[in-house]
Residue frames as a rotation matrix with the C-alpha (Angstrom) as fourth column:
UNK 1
0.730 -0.529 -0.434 18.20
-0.672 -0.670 -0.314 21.81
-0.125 0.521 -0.844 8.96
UNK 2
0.562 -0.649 0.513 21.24
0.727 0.683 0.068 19.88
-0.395 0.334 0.856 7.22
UNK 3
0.669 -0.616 -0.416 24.48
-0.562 -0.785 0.259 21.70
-0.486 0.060 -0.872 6.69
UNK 4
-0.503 -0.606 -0.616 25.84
-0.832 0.145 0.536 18.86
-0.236 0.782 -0.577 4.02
UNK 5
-0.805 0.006 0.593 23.59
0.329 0.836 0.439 16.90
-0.494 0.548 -0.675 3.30
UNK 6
-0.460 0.852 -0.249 20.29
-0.874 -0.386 0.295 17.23
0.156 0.354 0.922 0.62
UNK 7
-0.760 0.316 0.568 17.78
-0.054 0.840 -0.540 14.99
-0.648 -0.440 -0.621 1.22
UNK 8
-0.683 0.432 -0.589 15.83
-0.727 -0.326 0.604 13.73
0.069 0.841 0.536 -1.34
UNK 9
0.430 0.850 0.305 11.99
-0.878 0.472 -0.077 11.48
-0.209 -0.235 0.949 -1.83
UNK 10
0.866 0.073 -0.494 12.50
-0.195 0.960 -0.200 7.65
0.460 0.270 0.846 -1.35
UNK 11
-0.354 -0.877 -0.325 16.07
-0.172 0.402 -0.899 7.90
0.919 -0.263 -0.293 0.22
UNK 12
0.984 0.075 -0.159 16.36
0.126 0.330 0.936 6.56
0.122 -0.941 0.315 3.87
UNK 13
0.245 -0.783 0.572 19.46
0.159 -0.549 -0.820 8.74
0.956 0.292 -0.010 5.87
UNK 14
0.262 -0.003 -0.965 21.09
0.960 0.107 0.260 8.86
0.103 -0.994 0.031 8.90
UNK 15
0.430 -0.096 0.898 21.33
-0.082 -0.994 -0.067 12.31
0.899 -0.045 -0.436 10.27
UNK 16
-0.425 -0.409 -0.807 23.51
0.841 0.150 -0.519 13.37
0.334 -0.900 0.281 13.15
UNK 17
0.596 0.666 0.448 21.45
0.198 -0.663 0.722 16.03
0.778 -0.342 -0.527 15.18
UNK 18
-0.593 -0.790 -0.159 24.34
0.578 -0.279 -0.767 18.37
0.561 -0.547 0.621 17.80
UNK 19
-0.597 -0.159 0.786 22.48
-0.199 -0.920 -0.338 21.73
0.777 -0.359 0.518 18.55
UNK 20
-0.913 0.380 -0.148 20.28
0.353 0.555 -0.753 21.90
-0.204 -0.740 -0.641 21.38
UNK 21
-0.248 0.888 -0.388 17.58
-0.646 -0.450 -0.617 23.32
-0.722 0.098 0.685 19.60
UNK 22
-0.330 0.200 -0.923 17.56
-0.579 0.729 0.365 20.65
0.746 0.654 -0.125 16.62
UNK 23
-0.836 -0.030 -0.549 17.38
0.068 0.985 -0.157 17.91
0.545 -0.169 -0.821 19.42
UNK 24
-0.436 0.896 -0.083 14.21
0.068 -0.059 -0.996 19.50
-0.897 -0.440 -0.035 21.50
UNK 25
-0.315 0.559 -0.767 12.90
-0.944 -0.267 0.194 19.90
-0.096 0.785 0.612 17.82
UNK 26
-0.413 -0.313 -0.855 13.44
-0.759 0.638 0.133 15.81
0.503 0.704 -0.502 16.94
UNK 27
-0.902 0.254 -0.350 12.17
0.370 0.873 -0.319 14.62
0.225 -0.417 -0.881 20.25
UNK 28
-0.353 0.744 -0.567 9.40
-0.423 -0.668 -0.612 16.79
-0.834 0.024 0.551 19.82
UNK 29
0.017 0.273 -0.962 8.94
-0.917 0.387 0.094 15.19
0.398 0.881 0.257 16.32
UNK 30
-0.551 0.134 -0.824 9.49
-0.475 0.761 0.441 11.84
0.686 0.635 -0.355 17.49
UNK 31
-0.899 0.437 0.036 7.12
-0.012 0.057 -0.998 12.05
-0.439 -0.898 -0.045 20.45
UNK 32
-0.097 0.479 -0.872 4.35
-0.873 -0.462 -0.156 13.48
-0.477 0.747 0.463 17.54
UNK 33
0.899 0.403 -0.168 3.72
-0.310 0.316 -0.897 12.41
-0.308 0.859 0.410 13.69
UNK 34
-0.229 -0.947 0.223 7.51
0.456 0.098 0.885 12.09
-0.860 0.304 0.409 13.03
UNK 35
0.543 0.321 0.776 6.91
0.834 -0.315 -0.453 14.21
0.099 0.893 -0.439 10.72
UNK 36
0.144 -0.725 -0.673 10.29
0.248 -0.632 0.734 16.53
-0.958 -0.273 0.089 9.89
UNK 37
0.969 0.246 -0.031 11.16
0.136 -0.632 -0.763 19.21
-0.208 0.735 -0.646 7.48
UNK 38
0.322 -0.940 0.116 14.50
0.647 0.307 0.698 18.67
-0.692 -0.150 0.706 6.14
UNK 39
0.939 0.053 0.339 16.21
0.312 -0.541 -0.781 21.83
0.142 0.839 -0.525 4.56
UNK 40
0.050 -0.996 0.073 19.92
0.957 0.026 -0.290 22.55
0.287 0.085 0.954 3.28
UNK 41
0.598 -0.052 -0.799 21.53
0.371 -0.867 0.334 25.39
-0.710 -0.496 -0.499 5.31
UNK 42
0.871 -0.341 0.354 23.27
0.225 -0.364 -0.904 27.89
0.437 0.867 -0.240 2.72
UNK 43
0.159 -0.931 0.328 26.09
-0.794 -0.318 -0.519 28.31
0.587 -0.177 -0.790 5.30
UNK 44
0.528 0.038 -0.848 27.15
0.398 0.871 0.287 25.14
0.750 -0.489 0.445 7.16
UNK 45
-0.447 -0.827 -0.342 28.79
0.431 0.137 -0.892 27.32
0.784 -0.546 0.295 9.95
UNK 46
-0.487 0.493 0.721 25.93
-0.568 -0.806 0.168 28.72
0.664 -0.328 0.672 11.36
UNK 47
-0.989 -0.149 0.000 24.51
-0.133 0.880 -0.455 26.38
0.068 -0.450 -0.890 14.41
UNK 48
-0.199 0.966 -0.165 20.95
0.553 -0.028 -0.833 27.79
-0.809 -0.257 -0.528 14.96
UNK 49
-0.902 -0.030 0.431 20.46
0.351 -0.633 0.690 29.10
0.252 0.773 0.582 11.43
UNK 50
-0.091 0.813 -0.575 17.49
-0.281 -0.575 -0.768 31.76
-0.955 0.092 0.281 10.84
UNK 51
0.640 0.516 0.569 15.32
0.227 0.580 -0.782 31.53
-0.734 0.630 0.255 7.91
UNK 52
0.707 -0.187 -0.682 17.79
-0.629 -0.607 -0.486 33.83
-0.324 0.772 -0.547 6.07
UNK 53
-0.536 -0.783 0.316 20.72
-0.648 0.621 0.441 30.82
-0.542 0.031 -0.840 6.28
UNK 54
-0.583 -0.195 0.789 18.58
-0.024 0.974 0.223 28.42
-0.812 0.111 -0.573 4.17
UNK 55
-0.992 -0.073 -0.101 17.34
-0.074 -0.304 0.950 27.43
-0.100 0.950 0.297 1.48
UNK 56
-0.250 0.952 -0.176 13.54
-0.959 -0.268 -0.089 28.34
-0.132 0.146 0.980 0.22
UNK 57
0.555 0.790 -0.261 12.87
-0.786 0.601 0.146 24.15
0.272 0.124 0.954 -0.68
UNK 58
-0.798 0.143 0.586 13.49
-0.153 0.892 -0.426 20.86
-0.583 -0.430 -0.689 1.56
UNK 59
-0.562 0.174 -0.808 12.27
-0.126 0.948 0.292 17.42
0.817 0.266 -0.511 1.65
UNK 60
0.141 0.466 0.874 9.52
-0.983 0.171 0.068 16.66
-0.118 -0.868 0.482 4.45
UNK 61
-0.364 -0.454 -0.813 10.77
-0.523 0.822 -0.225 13.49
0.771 0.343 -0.537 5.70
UNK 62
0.803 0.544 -0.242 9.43
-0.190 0.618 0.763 10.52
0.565 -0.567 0.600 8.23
UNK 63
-0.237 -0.714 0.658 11.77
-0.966 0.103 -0.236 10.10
0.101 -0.692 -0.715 11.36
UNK 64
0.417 0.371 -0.830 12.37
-0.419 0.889 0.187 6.02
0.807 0.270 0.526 11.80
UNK 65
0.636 0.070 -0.768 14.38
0.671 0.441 0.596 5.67
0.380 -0.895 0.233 14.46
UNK 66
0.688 -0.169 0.706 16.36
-0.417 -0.888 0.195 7.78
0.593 -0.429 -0.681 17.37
UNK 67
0.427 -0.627 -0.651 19.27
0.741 0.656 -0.146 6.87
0.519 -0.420 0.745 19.01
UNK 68
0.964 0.119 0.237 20.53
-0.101 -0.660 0.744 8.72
0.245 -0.742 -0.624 22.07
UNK 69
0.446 -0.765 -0.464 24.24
0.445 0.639 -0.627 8.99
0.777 0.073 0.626 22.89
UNK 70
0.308 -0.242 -0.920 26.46
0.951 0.087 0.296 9.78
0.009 -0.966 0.257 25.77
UNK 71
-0.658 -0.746 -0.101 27.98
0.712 -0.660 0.239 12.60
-0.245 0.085 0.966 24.26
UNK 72
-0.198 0.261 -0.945 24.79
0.137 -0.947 -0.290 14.58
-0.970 -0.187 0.152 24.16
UNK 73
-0.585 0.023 -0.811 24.17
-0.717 -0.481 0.504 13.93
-0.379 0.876 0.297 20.42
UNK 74
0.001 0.523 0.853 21.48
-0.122 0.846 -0.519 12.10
-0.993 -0.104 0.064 18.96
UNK 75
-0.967 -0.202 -0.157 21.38
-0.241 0.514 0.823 10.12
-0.086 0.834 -0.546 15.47
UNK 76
0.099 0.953 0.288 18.33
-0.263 0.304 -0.916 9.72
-0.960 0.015 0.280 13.62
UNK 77
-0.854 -0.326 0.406 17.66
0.275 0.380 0.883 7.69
-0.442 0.866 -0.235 10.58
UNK 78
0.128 0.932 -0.340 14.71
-0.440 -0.254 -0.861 9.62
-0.889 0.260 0.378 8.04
UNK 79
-0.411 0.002 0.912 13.25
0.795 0.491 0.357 8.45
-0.447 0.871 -0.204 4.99
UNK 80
-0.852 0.130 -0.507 12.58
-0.308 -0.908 0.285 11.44
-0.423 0.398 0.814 2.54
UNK 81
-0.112 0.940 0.321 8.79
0.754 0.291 -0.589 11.26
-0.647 0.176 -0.742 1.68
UNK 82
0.304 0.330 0.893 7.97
0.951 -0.160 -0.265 14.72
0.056 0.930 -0.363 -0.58
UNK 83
-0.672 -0.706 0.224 9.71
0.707 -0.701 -0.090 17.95
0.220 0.098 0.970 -2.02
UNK 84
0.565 0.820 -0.094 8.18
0.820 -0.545 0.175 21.32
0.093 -0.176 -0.980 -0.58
UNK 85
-0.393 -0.349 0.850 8.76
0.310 -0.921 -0.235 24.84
0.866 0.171 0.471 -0.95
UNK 86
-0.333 0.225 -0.916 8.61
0.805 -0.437 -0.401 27.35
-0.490 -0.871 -0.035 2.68
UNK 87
-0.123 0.003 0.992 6.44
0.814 -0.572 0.103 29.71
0.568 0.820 0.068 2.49
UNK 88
0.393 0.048 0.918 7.03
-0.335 -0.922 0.192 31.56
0.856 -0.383 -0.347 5.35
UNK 89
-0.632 -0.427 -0.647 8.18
0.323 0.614 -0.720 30.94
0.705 -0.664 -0.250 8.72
UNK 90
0.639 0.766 0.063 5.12
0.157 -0.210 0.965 30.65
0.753 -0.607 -0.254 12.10
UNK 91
0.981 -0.076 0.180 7.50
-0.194 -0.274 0.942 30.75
-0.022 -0.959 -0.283 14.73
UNK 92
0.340 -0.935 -0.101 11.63
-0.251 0.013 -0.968 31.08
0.906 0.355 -0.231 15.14
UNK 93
-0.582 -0.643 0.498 11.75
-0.598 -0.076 -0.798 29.83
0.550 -0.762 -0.340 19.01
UNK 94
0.557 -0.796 0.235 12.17
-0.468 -0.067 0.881 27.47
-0.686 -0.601 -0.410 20.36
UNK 95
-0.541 -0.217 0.813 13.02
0.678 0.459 0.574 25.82
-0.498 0.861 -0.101 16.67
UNK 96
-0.799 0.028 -0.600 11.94
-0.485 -0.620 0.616 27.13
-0.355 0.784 0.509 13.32
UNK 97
-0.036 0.741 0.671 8.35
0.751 0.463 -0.471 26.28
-0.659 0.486 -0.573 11.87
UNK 98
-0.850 0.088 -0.519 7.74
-0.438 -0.666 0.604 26.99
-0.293 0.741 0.605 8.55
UNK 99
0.406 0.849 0.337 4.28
-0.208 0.445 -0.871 26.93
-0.890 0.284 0.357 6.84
UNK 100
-0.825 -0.319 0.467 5.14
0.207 0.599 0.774 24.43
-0.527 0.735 -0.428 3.85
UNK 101
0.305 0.598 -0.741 3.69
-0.952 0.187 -0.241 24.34
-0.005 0.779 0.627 0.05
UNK 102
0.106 -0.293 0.950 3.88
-0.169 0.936 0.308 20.68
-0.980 -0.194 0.049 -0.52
UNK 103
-0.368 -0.866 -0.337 5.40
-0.553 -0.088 0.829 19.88
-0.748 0.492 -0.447 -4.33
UNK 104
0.696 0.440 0.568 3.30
-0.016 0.800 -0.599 17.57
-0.718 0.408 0.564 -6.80
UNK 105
-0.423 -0.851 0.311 5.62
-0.005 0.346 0.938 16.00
-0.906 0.396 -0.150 -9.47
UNK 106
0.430 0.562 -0.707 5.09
-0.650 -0.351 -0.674 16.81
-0.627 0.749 0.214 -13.15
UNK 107
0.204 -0.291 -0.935 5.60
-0.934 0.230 -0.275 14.62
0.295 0.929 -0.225 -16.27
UNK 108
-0.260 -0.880 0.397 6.39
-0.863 0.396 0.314 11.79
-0.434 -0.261 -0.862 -14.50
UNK 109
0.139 0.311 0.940 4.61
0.149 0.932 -0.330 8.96
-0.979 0.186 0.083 -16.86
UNK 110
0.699 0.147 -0.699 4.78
-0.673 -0.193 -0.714 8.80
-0.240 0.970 -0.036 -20.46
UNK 111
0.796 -0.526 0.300 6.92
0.581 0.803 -0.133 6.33
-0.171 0.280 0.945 -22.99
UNK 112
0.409 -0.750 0.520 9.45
0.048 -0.551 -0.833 9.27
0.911 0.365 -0.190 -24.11
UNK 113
0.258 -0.308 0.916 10.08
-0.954 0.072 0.293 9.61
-0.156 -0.949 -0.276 -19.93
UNK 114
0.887 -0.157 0.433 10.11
-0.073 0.881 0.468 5.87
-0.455 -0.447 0.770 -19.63
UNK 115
0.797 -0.529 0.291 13.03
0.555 0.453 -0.698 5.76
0.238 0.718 0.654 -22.22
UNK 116
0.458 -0.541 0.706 14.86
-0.622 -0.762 -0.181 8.91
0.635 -0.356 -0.685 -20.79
UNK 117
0.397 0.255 0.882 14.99
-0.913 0.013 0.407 6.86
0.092 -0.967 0.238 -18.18
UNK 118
0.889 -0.153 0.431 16.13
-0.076 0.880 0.470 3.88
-0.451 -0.450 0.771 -19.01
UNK 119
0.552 -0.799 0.240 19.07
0.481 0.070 -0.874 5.48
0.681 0.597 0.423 -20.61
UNK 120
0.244 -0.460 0.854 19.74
-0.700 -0.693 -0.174 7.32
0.672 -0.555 -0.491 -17.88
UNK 121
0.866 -0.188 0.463 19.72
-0.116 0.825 0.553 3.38
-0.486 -0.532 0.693 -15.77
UNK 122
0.945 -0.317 0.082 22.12
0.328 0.915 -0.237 2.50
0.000 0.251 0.968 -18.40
UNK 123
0.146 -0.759 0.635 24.48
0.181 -0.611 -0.771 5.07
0.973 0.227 0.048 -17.72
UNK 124
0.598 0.219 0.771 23.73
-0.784 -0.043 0.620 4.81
0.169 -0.975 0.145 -13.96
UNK 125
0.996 -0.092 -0.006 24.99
0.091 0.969 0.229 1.02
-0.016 -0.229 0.973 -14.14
UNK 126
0.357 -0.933 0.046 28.23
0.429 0.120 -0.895 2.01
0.830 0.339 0.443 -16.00
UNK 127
0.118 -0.486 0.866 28.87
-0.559 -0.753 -0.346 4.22
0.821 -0.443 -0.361 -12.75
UNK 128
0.654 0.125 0.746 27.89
-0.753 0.205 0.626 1.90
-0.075 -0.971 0.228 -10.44
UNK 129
0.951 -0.295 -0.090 30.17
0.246 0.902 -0.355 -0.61
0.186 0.316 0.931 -11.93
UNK 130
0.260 -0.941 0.215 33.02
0.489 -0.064 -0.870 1.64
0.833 0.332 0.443 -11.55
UNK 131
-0.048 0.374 0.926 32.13
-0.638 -0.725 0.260 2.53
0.769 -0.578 0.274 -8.13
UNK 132
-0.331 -0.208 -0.920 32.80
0.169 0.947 -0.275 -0.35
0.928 -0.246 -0.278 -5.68
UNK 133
-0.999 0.045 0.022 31.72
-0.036 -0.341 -0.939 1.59
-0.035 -0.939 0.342 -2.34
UNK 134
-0.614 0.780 0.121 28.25
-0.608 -0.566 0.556 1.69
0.502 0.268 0.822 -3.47
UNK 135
-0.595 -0.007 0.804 26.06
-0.484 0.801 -0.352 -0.34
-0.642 -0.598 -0.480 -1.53
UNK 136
-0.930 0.235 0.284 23.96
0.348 0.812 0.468 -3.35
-0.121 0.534 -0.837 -2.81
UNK 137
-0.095 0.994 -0.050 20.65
0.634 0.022 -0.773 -1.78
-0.768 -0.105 -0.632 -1.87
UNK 138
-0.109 -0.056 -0.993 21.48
-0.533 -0.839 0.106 1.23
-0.839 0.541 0.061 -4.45
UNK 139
-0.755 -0.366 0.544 22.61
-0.148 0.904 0.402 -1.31
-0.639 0.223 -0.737 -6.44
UNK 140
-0.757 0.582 0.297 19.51
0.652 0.699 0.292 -3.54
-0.038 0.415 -0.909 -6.90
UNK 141
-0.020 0.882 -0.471 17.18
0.601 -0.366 -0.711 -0.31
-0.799 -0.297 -0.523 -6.76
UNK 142
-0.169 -0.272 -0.948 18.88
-0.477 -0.819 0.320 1.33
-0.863 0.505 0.009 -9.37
UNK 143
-0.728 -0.173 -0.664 18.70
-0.622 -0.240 0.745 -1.54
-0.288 0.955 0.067 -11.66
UNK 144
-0.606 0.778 0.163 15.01
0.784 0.619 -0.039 -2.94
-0.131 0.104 -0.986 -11.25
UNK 145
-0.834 0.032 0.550 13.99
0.371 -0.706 0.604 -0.48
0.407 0.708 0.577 -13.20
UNK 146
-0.395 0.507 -0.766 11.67
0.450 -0.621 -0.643 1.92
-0.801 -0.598 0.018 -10.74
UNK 147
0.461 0.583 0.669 9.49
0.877 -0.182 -0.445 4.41
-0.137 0.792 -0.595 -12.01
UNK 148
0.253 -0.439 0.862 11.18
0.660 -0.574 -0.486 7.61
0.708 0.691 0.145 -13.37
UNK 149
0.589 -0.016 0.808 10.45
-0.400 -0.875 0.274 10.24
0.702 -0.485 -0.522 -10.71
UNK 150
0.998 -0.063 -0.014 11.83
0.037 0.379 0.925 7.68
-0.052 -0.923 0.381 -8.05
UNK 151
0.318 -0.934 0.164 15.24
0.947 0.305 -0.096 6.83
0.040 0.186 0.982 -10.30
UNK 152
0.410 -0.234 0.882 15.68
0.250 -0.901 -0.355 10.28
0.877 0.366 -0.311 -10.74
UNK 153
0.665 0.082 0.742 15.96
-0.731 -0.128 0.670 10.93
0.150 -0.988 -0.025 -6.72
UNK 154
0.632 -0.734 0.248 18.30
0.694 0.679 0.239 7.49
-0.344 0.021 0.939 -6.49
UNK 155
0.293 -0.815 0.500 20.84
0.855 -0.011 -0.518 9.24
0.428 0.579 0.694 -8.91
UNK 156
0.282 -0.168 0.945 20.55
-0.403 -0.914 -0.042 12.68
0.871 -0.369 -0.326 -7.33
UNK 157
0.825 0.362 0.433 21.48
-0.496 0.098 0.863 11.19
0.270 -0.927 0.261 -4.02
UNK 158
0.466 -0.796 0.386 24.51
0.493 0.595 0.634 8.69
-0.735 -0.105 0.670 -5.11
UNK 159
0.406 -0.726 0.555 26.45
0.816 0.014 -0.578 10.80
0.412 0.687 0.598 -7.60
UNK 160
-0.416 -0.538 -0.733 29.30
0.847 -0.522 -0.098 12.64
-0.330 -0.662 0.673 -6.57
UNK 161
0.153 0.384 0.911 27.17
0.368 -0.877 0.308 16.12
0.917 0.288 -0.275 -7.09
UNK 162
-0.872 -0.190 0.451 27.73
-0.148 -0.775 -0.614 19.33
0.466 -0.603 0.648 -5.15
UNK 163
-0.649 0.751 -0.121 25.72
0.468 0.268 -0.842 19.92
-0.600 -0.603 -0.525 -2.26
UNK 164
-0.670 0.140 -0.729 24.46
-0.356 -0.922 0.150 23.03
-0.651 0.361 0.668 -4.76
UNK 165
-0.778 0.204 -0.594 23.56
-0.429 0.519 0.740 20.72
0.459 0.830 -0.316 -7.47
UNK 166
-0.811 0.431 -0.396 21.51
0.513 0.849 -0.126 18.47
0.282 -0.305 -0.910 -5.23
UNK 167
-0.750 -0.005 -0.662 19.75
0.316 -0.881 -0.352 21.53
-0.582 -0.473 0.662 -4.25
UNK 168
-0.493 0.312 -0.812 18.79
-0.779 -0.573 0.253 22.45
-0.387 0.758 0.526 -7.62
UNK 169
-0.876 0.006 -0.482 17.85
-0.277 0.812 0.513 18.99
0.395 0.583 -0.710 -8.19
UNK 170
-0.708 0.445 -0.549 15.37
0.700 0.338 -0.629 19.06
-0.094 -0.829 -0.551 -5.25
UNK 171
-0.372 0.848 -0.377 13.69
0.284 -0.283 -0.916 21.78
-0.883 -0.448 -0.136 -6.42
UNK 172
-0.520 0.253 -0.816 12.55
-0.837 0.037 0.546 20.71
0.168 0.967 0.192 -9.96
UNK 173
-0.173 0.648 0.742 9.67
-0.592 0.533 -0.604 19.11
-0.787 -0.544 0.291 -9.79
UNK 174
0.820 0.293 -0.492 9.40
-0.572 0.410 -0.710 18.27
-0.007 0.864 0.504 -13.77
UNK 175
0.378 -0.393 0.838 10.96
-0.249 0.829 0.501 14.90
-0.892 -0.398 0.215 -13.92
UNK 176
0.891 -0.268 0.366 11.55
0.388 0.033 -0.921 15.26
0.235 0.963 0.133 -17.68
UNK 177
0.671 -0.623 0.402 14.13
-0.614 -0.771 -0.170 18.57
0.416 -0.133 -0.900 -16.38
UNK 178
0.512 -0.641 0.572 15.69
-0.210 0.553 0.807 15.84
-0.833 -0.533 0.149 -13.65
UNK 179
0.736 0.313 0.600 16.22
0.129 0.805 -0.579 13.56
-0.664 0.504 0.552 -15.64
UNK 180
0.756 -0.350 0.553 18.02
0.424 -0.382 -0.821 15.96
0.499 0.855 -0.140 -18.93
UNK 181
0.788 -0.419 0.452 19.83
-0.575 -0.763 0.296 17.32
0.220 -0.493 -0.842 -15.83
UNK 182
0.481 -0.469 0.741 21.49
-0.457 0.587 0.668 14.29
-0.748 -0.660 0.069 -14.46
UNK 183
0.788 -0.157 0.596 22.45
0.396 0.870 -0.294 13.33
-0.472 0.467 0.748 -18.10
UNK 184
-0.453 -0.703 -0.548 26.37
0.041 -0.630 0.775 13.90
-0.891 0.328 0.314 -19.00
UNK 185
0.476 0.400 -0.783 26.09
-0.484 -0.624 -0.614 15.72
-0.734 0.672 -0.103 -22.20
């Protein structure tokens, strides 16, 4: 669970991890597959949300590394790997499992996409130019022209969008829709 952030395929995020049930979940994952389900909570005050506190689609993502601190709170850094939809939930103790639909991406080749796209780079740059905090890796990923579905996920991730928005962005799989979404009108 994530109570401000969305996580989206191809990014790489640090996550701070408080409750004690998240952290017997994470070293439970990174004992395992590292394999973690990463879904926005619809209320960020809720510590041990139930299924009813979140949203229906997350990012299944790859724990990389774990870091343990004094205060009892641990820091992990995932990379978002593909978008999935819950369809139910196997077990609510001692952590939530949910059985997962994994997501296939639609539309994402074609020359009308490839051009969306690279208008949507060239309007990406003009932000990134006026944006000095951004880092370099965004940077040089945003403008070596990737393949659509990937830029699409870059842009959802570094513009200032609600958490809501990012949301809604995460669970549209037709990369044409991304894409028509993320462009200002």
């Amino acid at each position: 669970c994530s109570s401000d952030l969305v996580i989206f395929p191809g990014i790489v995020s640090p996550l701070l991890v408080e409750t004690e049930q998240s952290i017997q979940l994470v070293d439970e994952v990174v004992g395992g597959d590292r394999y973690i389900g990463l879904v926005l909570q619809r209320r960020a005050d809720v510590d041990n949300p139930l299924p009813e506190h979140l949203w229906e689609h997350g990012c299944l993502a790859r724990v990389t590394k774990m870091l343990k601190f004094p205060d009892n709170t641990v820091r992990i850094l995932v990379e978002g790997l593909r978008r999935f939809r819950i369809n139910g939930y196997s077990a609510l103790e001692p952590y939530l499992c949910a059985k997962i639909e994994v997501l296939e991406e639609t539309d994402g080749e074609g020359l009308e996409l490839t051009a969306l796209a690279r208008n949507a780079q060239k309007v990406f740059k003009q932000i990134i130019d006026l944006s000095p905090s951004m880092s370099e890796q965004v940077k040089v990923a945003a403008l070596n022209g990737e393949e659509p579905p990937k830029l699409t996920d870059l842009f959802a991730a570094n513009l200032n969008l609600s958490l809501e928005e990012r949301q809604q962005l995460l669970e549209i799989t037709s990369v044409r829709e991304r894409l028509a979404r993320l462009m200002p009108d």
